[in-house]
PALO-112308 format. One line per 3 residues: for each residue x, y, z of C-alpha. Coordinates in pm, 1 decimal. Last residue first. Layout:
! residues N
X:Y:Z ~ ...
! end
This chain:
! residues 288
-3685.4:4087.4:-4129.8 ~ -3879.1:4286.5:-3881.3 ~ -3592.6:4516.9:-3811.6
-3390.0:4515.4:-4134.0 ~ -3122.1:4252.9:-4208.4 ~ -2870.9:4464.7:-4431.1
-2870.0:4336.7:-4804.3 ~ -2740.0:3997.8:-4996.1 ~ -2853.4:3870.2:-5329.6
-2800.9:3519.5:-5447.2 ~ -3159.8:3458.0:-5319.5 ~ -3259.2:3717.8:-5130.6
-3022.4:3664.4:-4846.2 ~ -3061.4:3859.9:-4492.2 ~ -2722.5:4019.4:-4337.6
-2585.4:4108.6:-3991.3 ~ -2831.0:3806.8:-3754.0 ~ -2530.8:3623.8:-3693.0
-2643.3:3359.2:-3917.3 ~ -2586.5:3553.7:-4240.8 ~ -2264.9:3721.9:-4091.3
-2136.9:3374.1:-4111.5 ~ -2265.5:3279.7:-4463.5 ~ -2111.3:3608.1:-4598.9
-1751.7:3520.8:-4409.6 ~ -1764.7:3162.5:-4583.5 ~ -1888.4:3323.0:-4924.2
-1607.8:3585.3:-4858.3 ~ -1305.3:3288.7:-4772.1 ~ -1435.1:3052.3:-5118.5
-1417.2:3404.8:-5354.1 ~ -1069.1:3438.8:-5227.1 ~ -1037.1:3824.6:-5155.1
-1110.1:4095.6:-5371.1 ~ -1377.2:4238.2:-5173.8 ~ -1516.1:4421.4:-5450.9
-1523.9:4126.2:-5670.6 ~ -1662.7:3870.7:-5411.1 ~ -1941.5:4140.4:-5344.5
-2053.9:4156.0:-5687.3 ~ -2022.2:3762.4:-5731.5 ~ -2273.9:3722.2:-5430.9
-2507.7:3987.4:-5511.3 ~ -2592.9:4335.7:-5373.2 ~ -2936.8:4442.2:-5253.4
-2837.4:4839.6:-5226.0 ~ -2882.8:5025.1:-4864.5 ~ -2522.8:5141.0:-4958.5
-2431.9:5004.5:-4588.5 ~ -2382.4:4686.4:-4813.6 ~ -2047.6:4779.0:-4910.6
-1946.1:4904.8:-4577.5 ~ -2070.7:4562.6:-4417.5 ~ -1905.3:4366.9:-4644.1
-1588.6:4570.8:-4602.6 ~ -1643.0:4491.4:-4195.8 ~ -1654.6:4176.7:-4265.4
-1298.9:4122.2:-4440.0 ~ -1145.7:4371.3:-4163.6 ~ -1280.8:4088.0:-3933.3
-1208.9:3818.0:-4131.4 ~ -804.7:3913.3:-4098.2 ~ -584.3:4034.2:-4431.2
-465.2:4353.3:-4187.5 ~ -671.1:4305.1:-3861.2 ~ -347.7:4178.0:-3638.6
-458.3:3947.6:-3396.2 ~ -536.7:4069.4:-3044.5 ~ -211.3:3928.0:-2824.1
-363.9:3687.6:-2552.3 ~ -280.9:3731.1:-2167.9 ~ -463.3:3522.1:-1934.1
-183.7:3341.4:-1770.9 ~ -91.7:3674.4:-1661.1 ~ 256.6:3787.3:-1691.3
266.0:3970.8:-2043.1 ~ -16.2:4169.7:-1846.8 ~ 288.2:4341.1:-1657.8
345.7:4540.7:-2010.3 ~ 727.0:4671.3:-2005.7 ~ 666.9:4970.4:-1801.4
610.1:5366.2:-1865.5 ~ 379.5:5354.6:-2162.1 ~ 132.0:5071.1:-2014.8
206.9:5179.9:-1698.6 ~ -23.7:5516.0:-1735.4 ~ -252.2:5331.5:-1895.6
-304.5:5112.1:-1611.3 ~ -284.3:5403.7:-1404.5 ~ -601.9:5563.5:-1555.1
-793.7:5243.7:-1530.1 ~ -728.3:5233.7:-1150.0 ~ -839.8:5602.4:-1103.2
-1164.4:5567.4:-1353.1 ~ -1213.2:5241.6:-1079.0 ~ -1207.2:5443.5:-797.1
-1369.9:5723.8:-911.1 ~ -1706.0:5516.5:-953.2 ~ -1607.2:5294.2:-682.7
-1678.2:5588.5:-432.9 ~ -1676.0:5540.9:-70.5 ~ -1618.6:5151.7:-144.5
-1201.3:5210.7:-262.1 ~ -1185.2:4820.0:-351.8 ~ -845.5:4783.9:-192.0
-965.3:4446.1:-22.5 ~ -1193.2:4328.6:-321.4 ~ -875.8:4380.4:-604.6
-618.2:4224.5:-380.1 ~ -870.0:3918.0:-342.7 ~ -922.9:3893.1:-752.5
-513.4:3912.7:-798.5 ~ -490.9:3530.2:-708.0 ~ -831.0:3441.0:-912.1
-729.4:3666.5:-1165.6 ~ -385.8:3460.2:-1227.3 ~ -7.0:3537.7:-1214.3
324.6:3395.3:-1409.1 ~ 652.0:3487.5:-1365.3 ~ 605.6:3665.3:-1028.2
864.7:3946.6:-900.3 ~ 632.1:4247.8:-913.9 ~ 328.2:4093.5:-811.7
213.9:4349.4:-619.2 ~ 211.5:4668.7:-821.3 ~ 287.2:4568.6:-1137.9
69.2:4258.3:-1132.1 ~ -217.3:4530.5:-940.0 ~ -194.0:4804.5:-1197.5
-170.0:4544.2:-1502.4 ~ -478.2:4364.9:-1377.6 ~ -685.8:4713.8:-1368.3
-575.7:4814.6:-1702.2 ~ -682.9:4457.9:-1901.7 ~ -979.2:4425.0:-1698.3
-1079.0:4244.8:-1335.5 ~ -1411.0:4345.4:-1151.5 ~ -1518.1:4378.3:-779.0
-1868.4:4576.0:-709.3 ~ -1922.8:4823.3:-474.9 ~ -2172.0:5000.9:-679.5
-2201.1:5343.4:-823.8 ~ -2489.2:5307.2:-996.6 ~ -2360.5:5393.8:-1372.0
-2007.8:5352.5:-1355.5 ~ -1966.5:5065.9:-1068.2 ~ -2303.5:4853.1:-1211.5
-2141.2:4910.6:-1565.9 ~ -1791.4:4745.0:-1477.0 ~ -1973.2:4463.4:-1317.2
-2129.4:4379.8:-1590.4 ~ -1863.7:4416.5:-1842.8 ~ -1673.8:4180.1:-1610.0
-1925.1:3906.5:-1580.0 ~ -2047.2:3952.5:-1962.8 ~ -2238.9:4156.2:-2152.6
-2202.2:4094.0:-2543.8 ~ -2638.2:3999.6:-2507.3 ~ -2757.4:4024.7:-2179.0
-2737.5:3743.2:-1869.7 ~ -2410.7:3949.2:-1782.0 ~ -2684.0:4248.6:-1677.7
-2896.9:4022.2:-1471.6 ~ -2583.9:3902.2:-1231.4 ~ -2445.4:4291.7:-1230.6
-2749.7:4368.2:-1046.8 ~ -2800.0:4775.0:-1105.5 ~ -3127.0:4654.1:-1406.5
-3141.1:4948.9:-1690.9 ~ -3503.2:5116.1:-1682.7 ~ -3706.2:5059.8:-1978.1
-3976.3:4871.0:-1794.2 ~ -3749.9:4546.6:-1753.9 ~ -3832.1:4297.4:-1969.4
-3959.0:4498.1:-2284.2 ~ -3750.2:4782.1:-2365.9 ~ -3425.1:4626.2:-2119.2
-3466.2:4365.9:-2403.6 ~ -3479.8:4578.3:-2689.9 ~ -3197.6:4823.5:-2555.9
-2964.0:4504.9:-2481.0 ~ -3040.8:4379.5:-2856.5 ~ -2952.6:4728.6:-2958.5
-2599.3:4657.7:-2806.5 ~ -2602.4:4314.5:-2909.3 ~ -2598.1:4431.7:-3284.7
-2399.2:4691.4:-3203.2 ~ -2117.9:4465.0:-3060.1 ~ -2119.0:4231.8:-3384.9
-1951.2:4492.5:-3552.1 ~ -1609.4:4447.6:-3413.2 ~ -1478.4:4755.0:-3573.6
-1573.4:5113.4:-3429.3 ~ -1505.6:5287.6:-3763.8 ~ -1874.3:5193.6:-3831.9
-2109.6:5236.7:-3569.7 ~ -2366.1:5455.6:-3689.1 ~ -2407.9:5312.3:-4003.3
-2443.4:4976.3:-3857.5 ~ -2701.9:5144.7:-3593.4 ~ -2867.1:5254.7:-3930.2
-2903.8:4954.0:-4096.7 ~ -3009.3:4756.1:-3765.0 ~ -3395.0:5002.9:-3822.7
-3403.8:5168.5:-3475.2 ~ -3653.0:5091.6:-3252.9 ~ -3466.6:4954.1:-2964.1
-3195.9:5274.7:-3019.1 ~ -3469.7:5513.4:-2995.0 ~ -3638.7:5375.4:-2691.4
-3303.3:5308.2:-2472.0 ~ -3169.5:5679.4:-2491.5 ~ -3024.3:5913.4:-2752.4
-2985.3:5750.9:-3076.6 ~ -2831.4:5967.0:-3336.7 ~ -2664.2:6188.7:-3083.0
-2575.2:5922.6:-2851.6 ~ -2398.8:5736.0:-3157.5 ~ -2213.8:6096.0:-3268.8
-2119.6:6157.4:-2891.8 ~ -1967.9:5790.6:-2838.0 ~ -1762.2:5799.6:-3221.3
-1490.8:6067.5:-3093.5 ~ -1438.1:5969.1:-2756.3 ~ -1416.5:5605.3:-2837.2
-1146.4:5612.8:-3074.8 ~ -918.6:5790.7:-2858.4 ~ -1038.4:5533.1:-2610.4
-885.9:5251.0:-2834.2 ~ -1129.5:4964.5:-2876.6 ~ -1159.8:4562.3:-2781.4
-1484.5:4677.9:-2558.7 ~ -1496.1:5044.6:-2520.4 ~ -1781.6:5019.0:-2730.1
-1994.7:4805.2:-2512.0 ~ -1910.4:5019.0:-2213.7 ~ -1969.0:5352.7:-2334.1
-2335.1:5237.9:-2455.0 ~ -2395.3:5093.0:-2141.6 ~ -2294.8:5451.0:-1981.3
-2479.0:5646.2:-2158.1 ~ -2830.1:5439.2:-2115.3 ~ -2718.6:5422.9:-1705.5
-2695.0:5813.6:-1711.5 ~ -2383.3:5862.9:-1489.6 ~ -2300.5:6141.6:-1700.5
-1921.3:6341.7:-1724.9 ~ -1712.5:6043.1:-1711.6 ~ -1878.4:5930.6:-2077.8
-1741.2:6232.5:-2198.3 ~ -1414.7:6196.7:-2129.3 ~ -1159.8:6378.1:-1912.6
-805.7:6227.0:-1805.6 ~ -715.1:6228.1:-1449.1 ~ -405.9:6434.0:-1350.2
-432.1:6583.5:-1003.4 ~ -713.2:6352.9:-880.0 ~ -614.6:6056.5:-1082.6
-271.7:6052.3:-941.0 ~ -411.3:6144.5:-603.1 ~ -637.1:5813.9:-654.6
-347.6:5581.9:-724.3 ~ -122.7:5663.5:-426.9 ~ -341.3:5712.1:-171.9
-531.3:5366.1:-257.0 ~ -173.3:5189.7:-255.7 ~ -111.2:5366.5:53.9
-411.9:5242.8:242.2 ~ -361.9:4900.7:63.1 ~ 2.7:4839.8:255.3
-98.4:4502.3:457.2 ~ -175.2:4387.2:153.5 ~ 196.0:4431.7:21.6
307.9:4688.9:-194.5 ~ 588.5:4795.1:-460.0 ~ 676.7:4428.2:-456.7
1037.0:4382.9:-510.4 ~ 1342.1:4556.4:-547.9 ~ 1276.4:4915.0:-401.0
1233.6:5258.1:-669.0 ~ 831.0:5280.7:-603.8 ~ 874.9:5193.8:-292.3
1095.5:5437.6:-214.4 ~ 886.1:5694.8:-325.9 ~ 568.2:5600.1:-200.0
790.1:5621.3:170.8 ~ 872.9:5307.6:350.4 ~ 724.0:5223.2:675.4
! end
């Protein structure tokens, strides 16, 4: 059998199925010699960990790391964050983009509050029944904060196993990389496992022209410059103020056309973001 090595410089697939035991060698003594440290590898508090996982959605880890102490400091378990006037989660949160995730988050803390004791459910099928929680997310959480042998696909793990198997296909899907996943699925500890996995995927991503290019589920995110989203997060900053501001105020401080910001107002309206006081706007409040 071919070396690591040779594999890794060979025409083809780097690895076969019948070659998982080296594939598993492979990516967890890269992790164990070089894995990166963050702090949301150093708990397996389930609270901690949901919170990691919601913000690590559609955000750079750099970014992560810095914001995920400062949130956990303001609101340090389930309780505080259910309880929490929405103004100040905002508050917390901003920098993070995609604003709509802390709304869901405390929604998750409000539900897990009241349906389930406090305690954070370890079935992956309840957890994508939550608000901004779906299959993958899920699954992802069961593996980080219980431990479980569960089987997930995201952006790093599909470009380790399209790089590593898949070498020479044009075009590949989940549900033909989803049974590569399961088989190497290191079950002794899929907590390390799948910190090992996401660790190469970054690694590739600055070594190798980006595998994900190949999967029919790629998508490139839009660029936020003159998007809605960088529109509502300015709303959101300006209202942040805790002022009642008013339609034409926040049309002239967002300087964009006054027909997009009423649209982008009347969206965050319904999304639960903002309450209107007749042409005035502020923060929806708990018990609004």
């Amino acid at each position: 059998m071919p070396s690591t090595q040779q594999r890794l410089t060979a025409p083809g697939p780097l690895f076969t199925q019948e070659d998982i035991p080296s594939f598993q060698d492979l990516v967890l003594s890269r992790y164990r010699s070089s894995g990166r440290k963050f702090p949301w590898r150093e708990t397996t508090d389930p609270y901690a960990i949901l919170v990691s996982e919601i913000m690590l959605q559609q955000t750079q880890v750099g970014r992560v790391a810095e914001k995920f102490p400062q949130f956990l400091a303001a609101f340090p378990d389930f309780p505080t964050l259910a309880a929490a006037p929405l103004a100040d989660v905002l508050a917390e949160w901003q920098g993070m983009g995609y604003n709509r995730r802390a709304i869901a988050l405390q929604k998750c803390a409000r539900t897990i509050m009241e349906e389930f004791h406090g305690q954070l459910p370890d079935d992956p099928e309840i957890l994508a029944t939550f608000p901004g929680i779906g299959k993958a997310t899920a699954s992802s959480i069961c593996a980080f904060a219980f431990n479980r042998p569960v089987v997930f696909i995201e952006t790093n793990i599909r470009r380790v196993f399209i790089h590593c198997f898949f070498l020479d296909n044009d075009i590949v899907d989940d549900s033909t990389i989803r049974p590569l996943v399961e088989a190497a699925l290191y079950r002794k500890n899929p907590r390390e496992w799948y910190n090992a996995l996401m660790d190469y995927g970054t690694e590739l991503k600055k070594s190798v022209p980006n595998p994900n290019r190949r999967s029919v589920h790629y998508s490139r995110q839009p660029a936020f410059e003159g998007s809605d989203r960088k529109i509502r997060g300015e709303i959101l900053r300006q209202l942040l103020s805790g002022k009642k501001l008013t339609e034409k105020v926040l049309v002239s401080h967002i300087n964009e056309d006054p027909g997009r910001t009423l649209r982008i107002l009347a969206a965050l309206e319904n999304e639960g973001f903002i309450t209107r006081t007749g042409r005035s706007f502020s923060i929806m409040d708990k018990g609004q």
